[in-house]
C-alpha positions in Angstrom: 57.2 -1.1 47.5 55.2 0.4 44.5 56.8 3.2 43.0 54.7 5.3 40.3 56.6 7.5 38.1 55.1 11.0 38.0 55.7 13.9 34.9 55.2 17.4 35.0 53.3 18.7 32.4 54.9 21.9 31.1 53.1 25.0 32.0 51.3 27.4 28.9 52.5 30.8 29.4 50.1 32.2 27.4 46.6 31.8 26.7 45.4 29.3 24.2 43.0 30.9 21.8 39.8 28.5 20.7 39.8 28.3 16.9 38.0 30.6 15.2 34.9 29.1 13.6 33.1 31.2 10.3 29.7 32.2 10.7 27.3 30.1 9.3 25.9 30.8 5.8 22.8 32.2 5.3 20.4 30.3 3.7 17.3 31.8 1.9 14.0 30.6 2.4 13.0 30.8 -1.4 12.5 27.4 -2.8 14.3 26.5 -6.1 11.6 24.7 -8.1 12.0 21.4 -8.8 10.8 19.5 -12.3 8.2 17.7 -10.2 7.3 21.2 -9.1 6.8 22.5 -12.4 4.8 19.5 -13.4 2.1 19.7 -10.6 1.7 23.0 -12.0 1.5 22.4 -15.3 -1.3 19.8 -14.4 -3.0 22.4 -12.2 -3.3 24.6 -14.8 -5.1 21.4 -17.4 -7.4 20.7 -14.8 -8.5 24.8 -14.3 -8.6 24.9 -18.5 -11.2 21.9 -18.2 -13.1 23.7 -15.9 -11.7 22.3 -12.8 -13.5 18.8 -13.1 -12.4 15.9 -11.4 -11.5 12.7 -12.9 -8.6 13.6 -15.0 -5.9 14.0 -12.8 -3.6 11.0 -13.7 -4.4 12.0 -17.6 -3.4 15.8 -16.5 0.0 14.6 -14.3 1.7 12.6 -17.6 0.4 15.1 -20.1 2.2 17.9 -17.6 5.4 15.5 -17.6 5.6 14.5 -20.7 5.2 18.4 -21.4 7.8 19.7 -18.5 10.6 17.2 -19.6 10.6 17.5 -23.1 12.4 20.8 -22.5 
């Protein structure tokens, strides 16, 4: 004969309340500018001075780093 024990699980008298979970936080959608940002930039603005003409743009990308990190 098999005999399986069996416990009673105390009744809640009350009502169990699901934590309460904050709101998620807003973010913005305006993007903090990054030092690689301000150097493509930078280098935009060396290639409009020369007259927007192609050919320079590795020359333009260190000058604007060299530029933007010196700061």
């Amino acid at each position: 004969m098999i005999v399986s024990r069996v416990e009673k699980r105390p009744k809640l008298n009350k009502k169990v309340d699901a934590p309460v979970i904050a709101p998620a936080v807003e973010t913005t959608t305006a993007k903090i500018p990054t030092s690689q940002d301000a150097i493509r930039e930078r280098a935009y603005q060396m290639y409009q001075k020369r007259g927007s003409k192609d050919g320079h743009d590795m020359q333009d990308w260190l000058r604007a780093e060299r530029q933007i990190l010196k700061h």
